[in-house]
N, CA, C and O atoms as a GROMACS GRO file, in nm:
protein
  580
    1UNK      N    1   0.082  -0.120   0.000
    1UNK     CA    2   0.000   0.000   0.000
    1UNK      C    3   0.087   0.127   0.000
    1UNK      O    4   0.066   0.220  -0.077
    2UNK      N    5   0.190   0.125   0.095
    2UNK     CA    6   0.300   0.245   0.081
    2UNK      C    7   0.300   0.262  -0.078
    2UNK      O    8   0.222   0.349  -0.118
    3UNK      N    9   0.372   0.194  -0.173
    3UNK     CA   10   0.448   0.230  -0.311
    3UNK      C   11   0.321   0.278  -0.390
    3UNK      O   12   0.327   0.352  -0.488
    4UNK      N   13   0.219   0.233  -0.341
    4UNK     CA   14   0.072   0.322  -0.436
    4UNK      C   15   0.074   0.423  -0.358
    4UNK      O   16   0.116   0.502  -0.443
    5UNK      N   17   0.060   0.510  -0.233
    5UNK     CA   18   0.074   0.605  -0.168
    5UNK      C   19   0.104   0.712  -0.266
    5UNK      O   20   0.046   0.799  -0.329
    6UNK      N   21   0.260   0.649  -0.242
    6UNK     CA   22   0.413   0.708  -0.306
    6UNK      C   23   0.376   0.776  -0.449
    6UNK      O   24   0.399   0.892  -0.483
    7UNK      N   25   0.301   0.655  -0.535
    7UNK     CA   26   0.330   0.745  -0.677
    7UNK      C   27   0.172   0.829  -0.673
    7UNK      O   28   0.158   0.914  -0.760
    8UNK      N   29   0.096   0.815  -0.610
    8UNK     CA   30   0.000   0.916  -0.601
    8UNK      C   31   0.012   1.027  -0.575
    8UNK      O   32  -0.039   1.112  -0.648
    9UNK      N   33   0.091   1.064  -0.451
    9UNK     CA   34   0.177   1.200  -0.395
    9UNK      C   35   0.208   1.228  -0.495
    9UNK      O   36   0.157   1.334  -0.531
   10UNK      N   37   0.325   1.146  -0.620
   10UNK     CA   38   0.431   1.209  -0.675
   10UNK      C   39   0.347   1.247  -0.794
   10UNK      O   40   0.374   1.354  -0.848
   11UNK      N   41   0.248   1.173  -0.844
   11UNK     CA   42   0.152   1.220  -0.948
   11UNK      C   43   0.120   1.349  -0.873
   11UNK      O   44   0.184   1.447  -0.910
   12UNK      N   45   0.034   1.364  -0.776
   12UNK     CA   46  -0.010   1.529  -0.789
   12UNK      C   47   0.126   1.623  -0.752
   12UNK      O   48   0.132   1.736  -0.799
   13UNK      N   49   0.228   1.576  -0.673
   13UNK     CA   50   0.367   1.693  -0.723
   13UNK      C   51   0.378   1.760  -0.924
   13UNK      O   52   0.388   1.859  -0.995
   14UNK      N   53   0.364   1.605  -0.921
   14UNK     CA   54   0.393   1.671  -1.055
   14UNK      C   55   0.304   1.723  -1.128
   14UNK      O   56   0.342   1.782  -1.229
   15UNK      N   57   0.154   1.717  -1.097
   15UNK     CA   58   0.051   1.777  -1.202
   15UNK      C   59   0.062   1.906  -1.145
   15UNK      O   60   0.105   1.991  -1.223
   16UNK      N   61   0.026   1.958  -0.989
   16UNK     CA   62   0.039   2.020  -0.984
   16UNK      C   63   0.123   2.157  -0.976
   16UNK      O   64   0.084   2.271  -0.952
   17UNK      N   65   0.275   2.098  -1.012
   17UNK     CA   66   0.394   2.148  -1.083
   17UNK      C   67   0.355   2.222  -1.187
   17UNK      O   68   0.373   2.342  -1.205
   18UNK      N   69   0.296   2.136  -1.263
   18UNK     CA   70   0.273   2.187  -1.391
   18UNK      C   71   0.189   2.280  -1.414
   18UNK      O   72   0.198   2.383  -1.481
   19UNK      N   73   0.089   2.228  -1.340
   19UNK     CA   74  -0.015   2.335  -1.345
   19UNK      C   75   0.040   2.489  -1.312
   19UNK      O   76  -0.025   2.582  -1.362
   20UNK      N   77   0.134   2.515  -1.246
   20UNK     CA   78   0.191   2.633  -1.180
   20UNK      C   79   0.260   2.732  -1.277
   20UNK      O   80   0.265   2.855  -1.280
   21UNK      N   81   0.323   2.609  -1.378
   21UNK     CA   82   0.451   2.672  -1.461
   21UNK      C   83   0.395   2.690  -1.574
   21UNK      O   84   0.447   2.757  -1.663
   22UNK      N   85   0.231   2.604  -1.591
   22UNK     CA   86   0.189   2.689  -1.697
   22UNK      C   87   0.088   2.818  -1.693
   22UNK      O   88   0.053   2.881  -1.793
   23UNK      N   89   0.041   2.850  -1.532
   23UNK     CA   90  -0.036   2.967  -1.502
   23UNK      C   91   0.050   3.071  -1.452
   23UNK      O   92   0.037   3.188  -1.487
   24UNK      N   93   0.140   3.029  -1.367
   24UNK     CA   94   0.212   3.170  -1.325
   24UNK      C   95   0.165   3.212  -1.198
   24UNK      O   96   0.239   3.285  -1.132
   25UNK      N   97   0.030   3.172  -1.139
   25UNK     CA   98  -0.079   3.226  -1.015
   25UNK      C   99  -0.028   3.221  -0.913
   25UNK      O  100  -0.068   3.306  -0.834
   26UNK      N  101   0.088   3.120  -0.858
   26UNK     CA  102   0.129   3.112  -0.719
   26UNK      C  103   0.025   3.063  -0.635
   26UNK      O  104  -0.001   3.106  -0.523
   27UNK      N  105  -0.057   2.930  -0.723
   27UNK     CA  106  -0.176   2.885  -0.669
   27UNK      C  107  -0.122   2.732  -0.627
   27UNK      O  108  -0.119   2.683  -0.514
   28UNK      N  109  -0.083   2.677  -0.744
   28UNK     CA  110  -0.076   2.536  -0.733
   28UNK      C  111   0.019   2.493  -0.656
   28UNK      O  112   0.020   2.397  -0.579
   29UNK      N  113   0.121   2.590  -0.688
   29UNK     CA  114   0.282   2.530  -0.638
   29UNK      C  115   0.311   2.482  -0.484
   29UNK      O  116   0.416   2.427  -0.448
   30UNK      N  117   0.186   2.518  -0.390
   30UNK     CA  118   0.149   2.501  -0.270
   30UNK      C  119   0.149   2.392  -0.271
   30UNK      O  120   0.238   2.326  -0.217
   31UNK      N  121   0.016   2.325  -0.354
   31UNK     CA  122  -0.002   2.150  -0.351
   31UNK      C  123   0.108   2.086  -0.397
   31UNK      O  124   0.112   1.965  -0.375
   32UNK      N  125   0.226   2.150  -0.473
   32UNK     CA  126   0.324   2.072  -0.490
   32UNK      C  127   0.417   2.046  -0.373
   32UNK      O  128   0.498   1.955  -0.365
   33UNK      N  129   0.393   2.141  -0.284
   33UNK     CA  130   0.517   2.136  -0.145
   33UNK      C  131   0.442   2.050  -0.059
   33UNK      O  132   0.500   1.995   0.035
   34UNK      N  133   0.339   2.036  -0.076
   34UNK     CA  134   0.294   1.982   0.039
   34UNK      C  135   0.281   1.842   0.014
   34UNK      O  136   0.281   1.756   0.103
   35UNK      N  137   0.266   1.815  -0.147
   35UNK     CA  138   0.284   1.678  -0.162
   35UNK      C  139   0.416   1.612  -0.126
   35UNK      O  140   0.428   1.498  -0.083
   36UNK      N  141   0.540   1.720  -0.157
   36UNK     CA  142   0.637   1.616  -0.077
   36UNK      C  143   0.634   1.615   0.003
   36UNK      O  144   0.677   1.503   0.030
   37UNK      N  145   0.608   1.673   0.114
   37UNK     CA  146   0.562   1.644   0.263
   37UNK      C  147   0.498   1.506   0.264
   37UNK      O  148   0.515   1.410   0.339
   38UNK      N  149   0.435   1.521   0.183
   38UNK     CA  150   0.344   1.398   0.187
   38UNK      C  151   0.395   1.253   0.110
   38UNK      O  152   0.347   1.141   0.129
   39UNK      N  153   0.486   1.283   0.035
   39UNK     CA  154   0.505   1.160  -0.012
   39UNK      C  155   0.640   1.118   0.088
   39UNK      O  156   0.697   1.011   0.066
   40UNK      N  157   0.676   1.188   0.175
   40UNK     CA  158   0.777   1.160   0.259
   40UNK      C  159   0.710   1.064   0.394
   40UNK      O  160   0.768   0.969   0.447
   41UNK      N  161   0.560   1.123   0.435
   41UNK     CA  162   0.503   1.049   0.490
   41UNK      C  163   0.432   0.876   0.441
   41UNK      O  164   0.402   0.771   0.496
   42UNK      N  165   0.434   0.925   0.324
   42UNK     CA  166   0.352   0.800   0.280
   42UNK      C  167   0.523   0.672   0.283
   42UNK      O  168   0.500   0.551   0.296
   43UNK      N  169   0.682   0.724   0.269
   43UNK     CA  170   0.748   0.634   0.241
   43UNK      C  171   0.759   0.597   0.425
   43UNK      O  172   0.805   0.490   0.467
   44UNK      N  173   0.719   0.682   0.493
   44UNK     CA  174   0.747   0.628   0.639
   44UNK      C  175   0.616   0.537   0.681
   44UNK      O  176   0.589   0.521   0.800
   45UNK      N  177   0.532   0.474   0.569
   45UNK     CA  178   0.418   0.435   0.619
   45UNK      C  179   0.315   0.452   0.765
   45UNK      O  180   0.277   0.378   0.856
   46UNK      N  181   0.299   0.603   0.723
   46UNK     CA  182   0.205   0.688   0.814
   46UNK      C  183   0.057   0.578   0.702
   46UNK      O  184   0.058   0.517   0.594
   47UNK      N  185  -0.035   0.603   0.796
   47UNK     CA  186  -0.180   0.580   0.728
   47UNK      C  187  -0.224   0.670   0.662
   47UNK      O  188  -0.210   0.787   0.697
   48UNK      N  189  -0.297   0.629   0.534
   48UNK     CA  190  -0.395   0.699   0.446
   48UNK      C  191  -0.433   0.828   0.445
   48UNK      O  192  -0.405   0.921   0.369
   49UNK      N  193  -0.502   0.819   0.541
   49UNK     CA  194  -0.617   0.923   0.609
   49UNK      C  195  -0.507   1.039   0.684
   49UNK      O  196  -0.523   1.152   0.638
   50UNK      N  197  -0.427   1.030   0.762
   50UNK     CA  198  -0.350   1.086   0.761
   50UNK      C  199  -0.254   1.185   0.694
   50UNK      O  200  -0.241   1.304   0.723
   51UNK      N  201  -0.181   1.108   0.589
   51UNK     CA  202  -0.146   1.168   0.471
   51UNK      C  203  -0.260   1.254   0.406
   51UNK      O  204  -0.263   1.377   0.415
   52UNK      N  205  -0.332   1.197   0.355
   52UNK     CA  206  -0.458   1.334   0.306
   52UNK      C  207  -0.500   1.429   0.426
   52UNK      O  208  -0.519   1.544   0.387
   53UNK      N  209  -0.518   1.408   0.569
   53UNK     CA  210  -0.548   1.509   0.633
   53UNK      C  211  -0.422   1.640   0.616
   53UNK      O  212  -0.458   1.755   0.593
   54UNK      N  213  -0.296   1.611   0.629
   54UNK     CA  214  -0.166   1.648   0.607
   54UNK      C  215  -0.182   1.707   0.517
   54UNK      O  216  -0.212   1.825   0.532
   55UNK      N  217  -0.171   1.656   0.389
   55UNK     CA  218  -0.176   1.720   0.234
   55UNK      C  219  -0.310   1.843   0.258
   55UNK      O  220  -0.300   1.954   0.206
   56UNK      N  221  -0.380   1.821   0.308
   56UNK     CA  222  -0.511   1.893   0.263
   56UNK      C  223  -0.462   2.022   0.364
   56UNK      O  224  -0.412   2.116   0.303
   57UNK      N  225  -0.469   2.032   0.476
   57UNK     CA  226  -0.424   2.116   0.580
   57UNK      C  227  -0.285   2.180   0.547
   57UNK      O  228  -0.263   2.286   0.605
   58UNK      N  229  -0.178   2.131   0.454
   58UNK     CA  230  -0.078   2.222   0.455
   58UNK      C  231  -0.068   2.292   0.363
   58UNK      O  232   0.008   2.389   0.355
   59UNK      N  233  -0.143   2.253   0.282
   59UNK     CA  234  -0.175   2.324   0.136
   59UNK      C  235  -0.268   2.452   0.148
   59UNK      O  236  -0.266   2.554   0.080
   60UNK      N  237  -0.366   2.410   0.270
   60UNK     CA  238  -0.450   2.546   0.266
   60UNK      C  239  -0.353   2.623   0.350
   60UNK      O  240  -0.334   2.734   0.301
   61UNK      N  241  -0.293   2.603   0.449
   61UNK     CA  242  -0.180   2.703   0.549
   61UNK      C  243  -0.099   2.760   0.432
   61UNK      O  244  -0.114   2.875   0.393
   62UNK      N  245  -0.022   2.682   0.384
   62UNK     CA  246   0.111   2.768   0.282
   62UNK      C  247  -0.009   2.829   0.149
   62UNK      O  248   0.036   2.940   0.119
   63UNK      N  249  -0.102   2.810   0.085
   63UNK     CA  250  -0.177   2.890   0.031
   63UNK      C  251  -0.229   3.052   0.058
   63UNK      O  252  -0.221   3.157  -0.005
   64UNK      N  253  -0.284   3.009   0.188
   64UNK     CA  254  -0.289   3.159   0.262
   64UNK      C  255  -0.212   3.238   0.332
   64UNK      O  256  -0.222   3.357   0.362
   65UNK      N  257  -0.125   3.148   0.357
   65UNK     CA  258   0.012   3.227   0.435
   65UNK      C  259   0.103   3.274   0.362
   65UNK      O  260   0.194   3.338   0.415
   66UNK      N  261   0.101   3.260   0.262
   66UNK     CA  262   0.261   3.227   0.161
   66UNK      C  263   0.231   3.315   0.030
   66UNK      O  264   0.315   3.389  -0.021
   67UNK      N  265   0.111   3.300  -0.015
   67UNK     CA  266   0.085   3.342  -0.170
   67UNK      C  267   0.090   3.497  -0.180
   67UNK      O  268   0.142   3.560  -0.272
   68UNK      N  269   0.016   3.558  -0.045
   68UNK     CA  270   0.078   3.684  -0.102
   68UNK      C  271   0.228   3.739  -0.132
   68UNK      O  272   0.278   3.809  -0.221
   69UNK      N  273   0.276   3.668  -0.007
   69UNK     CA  274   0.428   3.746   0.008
   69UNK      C  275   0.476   3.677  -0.142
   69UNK      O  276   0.552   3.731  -0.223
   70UNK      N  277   0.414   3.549  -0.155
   70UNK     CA  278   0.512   3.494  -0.266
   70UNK      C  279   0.518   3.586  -0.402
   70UNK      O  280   0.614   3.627  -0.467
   71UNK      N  281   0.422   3.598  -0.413
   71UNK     CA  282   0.366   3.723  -0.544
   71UNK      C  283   0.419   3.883  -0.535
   71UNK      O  284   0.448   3.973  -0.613
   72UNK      N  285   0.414   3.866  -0.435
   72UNK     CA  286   0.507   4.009  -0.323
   72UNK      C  287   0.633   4.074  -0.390
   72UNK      O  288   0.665   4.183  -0.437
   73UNK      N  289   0.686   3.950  -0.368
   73UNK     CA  290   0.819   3.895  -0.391
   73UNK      C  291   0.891   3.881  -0.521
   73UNK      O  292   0.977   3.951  -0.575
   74UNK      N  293   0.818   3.751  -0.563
   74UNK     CA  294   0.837   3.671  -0.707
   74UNK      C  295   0.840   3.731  -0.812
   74UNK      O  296   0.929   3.752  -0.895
   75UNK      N  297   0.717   3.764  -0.802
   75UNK     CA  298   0.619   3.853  -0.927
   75UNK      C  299   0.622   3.956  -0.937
   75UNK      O  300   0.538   4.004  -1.012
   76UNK      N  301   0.691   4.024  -0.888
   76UNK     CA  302   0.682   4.186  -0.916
   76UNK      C  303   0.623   4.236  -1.039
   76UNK      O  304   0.666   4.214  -1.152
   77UNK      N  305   0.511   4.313  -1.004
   77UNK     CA  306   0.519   4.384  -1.089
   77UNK      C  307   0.562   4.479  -1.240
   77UNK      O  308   0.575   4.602  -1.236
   78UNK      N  309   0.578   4.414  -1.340
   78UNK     CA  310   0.648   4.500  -1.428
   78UNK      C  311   0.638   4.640  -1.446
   78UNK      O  312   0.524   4.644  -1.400
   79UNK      N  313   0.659   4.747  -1.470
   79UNK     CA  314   0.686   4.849  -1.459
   79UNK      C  315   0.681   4.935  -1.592
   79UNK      O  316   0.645   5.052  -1.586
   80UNK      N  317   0.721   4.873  -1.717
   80UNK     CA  318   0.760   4.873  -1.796
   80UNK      C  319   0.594   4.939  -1.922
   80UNK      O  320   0.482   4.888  -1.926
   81UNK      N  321   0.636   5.040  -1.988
   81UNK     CA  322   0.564   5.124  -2.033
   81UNK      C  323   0.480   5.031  -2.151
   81UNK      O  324   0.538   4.937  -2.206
   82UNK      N  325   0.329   5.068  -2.187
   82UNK     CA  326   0.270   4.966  -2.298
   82UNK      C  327   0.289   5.074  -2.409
   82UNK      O  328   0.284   5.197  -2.406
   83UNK      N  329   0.307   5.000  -2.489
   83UNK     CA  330   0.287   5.060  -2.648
   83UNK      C  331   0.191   5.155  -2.634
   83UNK      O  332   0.216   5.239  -2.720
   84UNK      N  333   0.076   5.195  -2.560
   84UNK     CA  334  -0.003   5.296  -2.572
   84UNK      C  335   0.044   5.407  -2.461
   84UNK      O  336  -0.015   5.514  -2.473
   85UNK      N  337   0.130   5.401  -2.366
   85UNK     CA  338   0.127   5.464  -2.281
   85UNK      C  339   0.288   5.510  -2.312
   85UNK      O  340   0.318   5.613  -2.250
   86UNK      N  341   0.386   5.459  -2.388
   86UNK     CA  342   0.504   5.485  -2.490
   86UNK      C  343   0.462   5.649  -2.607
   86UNK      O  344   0.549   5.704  -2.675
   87UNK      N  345   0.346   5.685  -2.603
   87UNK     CA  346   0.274   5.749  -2.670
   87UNK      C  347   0.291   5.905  -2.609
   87UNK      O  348   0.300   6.008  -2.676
   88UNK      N  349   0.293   5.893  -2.484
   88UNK     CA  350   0.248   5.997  -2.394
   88UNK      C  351   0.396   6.090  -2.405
   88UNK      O  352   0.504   6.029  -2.404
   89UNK      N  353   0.392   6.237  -2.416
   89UNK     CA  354   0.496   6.303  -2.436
   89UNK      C  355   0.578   6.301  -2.592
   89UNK      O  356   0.693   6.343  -2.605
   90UNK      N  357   0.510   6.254  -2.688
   90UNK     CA  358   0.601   6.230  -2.784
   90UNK      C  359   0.505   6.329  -2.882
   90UNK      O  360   0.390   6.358  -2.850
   91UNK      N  361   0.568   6.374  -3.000
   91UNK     CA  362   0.465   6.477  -3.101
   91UNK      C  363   0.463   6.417  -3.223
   91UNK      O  364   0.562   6.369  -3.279
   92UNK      N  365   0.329   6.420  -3.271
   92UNK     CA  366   0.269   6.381  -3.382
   92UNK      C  367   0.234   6.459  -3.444
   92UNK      O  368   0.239   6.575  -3.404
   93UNK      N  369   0.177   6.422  -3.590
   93UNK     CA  370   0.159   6.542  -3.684
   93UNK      C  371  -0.038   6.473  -3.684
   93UNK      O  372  -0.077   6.356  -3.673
   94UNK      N  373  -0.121   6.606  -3.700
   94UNK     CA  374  -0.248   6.619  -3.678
   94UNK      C  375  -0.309   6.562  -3.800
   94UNK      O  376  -0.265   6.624  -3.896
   95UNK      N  377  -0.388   6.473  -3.836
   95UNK     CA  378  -0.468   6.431  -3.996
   95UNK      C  379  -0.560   6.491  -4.008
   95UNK      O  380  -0.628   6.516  -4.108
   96UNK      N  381  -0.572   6.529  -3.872
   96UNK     CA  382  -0.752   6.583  -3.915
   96UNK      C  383  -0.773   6.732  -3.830
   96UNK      O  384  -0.666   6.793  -3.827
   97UNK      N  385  -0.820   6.762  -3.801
   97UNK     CA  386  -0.815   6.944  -3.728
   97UNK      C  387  -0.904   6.904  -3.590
   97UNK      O  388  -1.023   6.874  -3.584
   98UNK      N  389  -0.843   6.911  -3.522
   98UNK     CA  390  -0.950   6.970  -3.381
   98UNK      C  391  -1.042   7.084  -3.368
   98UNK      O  392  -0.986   7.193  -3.375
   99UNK      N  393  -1.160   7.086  -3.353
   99UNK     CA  394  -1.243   7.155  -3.347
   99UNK      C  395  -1.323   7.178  -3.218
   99UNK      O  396  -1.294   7.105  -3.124
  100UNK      N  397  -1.421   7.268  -3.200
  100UNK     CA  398  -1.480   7.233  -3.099
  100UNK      C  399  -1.591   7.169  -3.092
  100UNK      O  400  -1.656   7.186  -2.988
  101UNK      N  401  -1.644   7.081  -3.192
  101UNK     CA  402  -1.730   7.041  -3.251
  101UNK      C  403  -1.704   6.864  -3.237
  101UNK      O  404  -1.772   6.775  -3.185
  102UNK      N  405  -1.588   6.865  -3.303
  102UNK     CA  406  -1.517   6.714  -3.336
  102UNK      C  407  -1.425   6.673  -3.306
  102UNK      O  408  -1.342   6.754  -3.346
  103UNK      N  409  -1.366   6.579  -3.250
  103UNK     CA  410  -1.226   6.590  -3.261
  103UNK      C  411  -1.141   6.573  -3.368
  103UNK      O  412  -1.175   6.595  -3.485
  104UNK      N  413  -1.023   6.532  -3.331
  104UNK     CA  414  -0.924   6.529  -3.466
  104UNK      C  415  -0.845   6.417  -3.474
  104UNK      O  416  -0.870   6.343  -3.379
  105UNK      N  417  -0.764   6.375  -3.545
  105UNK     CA  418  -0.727   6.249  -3.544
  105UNK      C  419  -0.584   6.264  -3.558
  105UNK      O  420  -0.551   6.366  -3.617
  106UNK      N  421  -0.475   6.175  -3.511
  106UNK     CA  422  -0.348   6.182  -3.519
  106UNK      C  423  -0.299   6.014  -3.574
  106UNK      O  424  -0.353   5.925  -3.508
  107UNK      N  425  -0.231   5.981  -3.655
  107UNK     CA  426  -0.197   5.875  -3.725
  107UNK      C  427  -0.063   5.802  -3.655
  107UNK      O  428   0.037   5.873  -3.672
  108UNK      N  429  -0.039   5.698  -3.594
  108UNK     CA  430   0.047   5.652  -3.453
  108UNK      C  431   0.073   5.529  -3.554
  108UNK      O  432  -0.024   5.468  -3.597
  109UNK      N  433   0.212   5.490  -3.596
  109UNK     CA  434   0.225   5.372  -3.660
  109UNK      C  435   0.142   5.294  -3.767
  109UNK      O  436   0.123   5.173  -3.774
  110UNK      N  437   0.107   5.373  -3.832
  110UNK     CA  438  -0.060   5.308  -3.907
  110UNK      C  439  -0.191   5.302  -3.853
  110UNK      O  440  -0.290   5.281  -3.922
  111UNK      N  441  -0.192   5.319  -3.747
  111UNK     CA  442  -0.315   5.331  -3.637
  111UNK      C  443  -0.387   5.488  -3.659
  111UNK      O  444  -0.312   5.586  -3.658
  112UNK      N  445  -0.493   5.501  -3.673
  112UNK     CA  446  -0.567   5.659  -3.651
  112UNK      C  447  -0.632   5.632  -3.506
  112UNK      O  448  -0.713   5.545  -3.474
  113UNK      N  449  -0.566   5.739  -3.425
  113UNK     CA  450  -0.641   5.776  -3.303
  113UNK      C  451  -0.740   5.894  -3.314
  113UNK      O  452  -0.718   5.994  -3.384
  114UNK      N  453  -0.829   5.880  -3.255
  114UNK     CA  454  -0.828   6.028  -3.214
  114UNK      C  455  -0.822   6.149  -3.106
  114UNK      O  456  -0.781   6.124  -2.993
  115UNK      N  457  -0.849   6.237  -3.130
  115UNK     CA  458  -0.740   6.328  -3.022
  115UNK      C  459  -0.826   6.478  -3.000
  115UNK      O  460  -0.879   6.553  -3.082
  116UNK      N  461  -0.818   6.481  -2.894
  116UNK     CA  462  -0.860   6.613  -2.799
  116UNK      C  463  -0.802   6.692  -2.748
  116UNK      O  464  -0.724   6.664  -2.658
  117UNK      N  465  -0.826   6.834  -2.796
  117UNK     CA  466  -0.719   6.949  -2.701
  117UNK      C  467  -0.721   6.896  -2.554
  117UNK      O  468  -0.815   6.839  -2.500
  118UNK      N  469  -0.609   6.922  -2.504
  118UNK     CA  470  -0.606   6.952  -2.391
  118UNK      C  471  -0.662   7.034  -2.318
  118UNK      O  472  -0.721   6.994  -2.218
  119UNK      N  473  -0.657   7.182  -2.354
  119UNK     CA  474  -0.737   7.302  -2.334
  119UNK      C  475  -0.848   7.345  -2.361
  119UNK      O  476  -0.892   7.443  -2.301
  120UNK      N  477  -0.942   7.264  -2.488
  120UNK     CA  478  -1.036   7.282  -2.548
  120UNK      C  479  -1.045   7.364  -2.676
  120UNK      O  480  -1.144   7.401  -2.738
  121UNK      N  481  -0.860   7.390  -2.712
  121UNK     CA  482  -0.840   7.481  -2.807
  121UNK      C  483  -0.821   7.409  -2.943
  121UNK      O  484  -0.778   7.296  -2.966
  122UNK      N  485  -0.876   7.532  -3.049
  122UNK     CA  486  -0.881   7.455  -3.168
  122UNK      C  487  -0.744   7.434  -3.240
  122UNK      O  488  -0.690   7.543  -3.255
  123UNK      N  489  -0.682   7.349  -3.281
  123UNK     CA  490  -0.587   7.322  -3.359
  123UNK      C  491  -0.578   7.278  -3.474
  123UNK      O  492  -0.646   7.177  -3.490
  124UNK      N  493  -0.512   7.316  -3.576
  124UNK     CA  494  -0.535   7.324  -3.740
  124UNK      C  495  -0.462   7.149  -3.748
  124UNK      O  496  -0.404   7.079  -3.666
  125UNK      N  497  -0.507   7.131  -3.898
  125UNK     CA  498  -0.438   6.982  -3.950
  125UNK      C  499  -0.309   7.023  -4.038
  125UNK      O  500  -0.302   7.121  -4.111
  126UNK      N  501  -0.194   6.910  -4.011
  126UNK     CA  502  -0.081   6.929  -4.033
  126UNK      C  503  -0.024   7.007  -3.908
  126UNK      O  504   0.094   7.044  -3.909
  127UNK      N  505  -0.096   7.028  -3.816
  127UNK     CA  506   0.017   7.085  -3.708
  127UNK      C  507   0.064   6.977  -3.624
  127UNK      O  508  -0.007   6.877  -3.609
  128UNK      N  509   0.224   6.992  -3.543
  128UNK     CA  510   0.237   6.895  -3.451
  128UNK      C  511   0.179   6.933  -3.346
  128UNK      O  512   0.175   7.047  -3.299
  129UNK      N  513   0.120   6.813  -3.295
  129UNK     CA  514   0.085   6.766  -3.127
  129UNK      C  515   0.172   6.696  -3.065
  129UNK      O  516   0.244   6.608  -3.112
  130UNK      N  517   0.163   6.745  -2.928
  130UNK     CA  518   0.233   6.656  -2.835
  130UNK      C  519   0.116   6.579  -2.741
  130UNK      O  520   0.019   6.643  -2.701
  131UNK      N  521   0.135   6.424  -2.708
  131UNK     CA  522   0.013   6.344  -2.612
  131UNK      C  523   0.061   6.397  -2.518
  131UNK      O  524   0.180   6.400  -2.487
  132UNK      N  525  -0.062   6.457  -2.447
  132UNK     CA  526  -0.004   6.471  -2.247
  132UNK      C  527  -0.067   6.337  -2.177
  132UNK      O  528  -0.013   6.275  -2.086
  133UNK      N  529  -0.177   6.309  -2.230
  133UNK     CA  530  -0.168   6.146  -2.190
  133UNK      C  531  -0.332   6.107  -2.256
  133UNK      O  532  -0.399   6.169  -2.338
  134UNK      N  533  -0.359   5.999  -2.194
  134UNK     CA  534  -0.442   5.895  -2.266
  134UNK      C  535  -0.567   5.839  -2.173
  134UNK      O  536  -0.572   5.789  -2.061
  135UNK      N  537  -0.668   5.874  -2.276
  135UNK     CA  538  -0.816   5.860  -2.171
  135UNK      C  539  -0.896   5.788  -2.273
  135UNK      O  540  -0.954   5.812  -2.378
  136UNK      N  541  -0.865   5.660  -2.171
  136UNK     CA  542  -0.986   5.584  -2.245
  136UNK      C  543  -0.909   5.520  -2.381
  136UNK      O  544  -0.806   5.453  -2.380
  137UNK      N  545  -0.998   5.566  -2.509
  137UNK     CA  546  -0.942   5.544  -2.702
  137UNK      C  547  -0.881   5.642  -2.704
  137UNK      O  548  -0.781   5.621  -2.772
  138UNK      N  549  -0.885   5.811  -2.643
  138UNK     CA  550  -0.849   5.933  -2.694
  138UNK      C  551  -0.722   5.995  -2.651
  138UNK      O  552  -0.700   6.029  -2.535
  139UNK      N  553  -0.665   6.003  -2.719
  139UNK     CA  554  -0.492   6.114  -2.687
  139UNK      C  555  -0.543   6.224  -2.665
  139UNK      O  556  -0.609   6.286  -2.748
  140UNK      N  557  -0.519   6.264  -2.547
  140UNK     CA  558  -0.502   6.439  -2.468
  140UNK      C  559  -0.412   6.510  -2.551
  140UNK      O  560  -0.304   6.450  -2.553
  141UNK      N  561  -0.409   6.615  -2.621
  141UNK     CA  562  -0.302   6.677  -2.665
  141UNK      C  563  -0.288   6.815  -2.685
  141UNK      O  564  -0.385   6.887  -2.710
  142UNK      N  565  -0.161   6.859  -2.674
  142UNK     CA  566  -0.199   7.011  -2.667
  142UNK      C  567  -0.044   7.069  -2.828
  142UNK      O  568   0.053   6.998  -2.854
  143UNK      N  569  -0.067   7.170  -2.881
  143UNK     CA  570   0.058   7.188  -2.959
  143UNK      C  571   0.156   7.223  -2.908
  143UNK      O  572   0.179   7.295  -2.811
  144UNK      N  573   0.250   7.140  -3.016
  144UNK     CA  574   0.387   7.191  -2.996
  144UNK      C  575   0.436   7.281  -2.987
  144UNK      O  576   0.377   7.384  -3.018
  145UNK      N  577   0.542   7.283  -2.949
  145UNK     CA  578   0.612   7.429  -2.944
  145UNK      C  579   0.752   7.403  -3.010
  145UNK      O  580   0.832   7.496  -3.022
   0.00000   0.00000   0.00000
């Protein structure tokens, strides 16, 4: 009964390994620690019931104890600017005219945005804009100088 124990533990180490390295969540990797806990018990032929009380109880402790800091930690946050927010501070040339009526459109890599004074002031087409930043679909922008 031990060596069936054994590869049961080591089956969910390893599914739930996997499961981890293909989500990233800092969810599963719990049930993987705790299965070796557990498959360490199952080679000392502890009983059944035991081992699953074990597995089940240390998995929820290091789950709730552990996952934030682990993510805390691990996962930091990237920081790192998106292609739309790479946008902000840089000057473009106007396709279409700002009005107070409509807005206007500015052409970003092949992309047409469109775009709103900053001030509410009208700005002609063919002038440069600069993005002061980004609301929503629409570039904030005010002219260059």
């Amino acid at each position: 009964m031990v060596d069936y124990l054994v590869w049961i533990w080591l089956a969910v180490a390893v599914v739930s390994a996997a499961l981890e390295f293909i989500t990233m969540q800092m969810v599963s990797i719990w049930f993987t620690f705790a299965s070796i806990i557990t498959i360490i018990l199952a080679l000392c032929g502890v009983v059944w019931w035991v081992q699953l009380l074990v597995f089940c109880g240390l998995s929820l402790v290091l789950l709730l104890s552990l996952r934030k800091l682990a993510l805390k930690y691990l996962l930091k946050n990237d920081k790192t600017k998106t292609n739309v927010d790479s946008f902000v501070n840089n000057n473009y040339k106007l396709i279409q005219p700002i009005t107070a009526d409509t807005p206007g459109e500015v052409k970003i890599n092949g992309v047409v945005w469109t775009a709103v004074s900053e001030d509410g002031a009208e700005i002609e087409k063919d002038q440069v804009v600069t993005v002061v930043k980004i609301d929503g679909n629409k570039l904030i922008v005010k002219l260059s100088k």
